[in-house]
N, C-alpha and C positions, 0 to 999 in steps of 0.2 A: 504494500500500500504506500503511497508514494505519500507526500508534504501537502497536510488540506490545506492550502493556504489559496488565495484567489490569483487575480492574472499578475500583478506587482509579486516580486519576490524581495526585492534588494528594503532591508531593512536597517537603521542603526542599530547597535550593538544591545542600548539598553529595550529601545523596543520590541528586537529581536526578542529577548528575552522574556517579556511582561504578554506574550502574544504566544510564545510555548508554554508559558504558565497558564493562561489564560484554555489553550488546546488539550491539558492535562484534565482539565475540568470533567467531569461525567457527561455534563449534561449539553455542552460544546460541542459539537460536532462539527464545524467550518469556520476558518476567520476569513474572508473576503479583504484583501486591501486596496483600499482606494488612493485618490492621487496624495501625494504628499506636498507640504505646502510649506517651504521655507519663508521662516520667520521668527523672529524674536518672541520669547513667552518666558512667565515668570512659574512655569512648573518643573519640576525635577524631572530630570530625564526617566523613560519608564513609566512616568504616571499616565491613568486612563481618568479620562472625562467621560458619561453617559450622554450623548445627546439626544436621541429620540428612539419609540418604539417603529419597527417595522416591522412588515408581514412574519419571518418567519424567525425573527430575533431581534437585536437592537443596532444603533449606531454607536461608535464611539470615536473618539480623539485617541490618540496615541503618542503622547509627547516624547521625542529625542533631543539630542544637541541641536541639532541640525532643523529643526521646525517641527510638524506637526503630520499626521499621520491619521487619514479617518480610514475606519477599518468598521465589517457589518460582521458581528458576531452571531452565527444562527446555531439555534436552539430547539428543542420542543417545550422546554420547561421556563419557558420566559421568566414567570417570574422566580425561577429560583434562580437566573442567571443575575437577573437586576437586585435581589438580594445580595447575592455575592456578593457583586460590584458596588452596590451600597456599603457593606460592611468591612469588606479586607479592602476596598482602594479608595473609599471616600468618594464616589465617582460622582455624584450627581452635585448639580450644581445648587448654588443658593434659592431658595423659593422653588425650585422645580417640581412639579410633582408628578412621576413616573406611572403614576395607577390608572 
């Protein structure tokens, strides 16, 4: 079985990493990455941002040195993935509410 990752491969080092943790998960089954977006940000390399629900999983941010990183995480257990990502990476943003 080859790498679920989507049609992007080339990742940094630390998102690399926060994106096989993420594919460890049970309930993970594909991370899809999308285009990557050089720019300045004041989050730690590795960190994931939530930003919305879609059909068959969610979206998220993917912070590196190098800029930012959206990537569609798909699931069958939605909400046990945005849990997750609630609890062990702080993901969602201020005032959002995921439900």
């Amino acid at each position: 079985m080859g790498q679920p990752f989507g049609r992007h491969k080339s990742l940094d080092k630390s998102a690399k990493a926060t994106t096989k943790s993420l594919l460890r998960l049970p309930f993970v089954y594909k991370v899809v990455l999308g285009p990557s977006i050089h720019c300045r940000h004041h989050y730690p390399p590795g960190a994931v941002k939530f930003q919305r629900l879609e059909n068959a999983g969610v979206k998220i941010n993917l912070f590196s040195g190098r800029g930012v990183t959206i990537a569609y995480l798909y699931s069958k257990e939605r909400d046990l993935l945005i849990e997750h990502l609630t609890k062990t990476c702080g993901a969602t943003e201020d005032g959002q509410d995921v439900a």
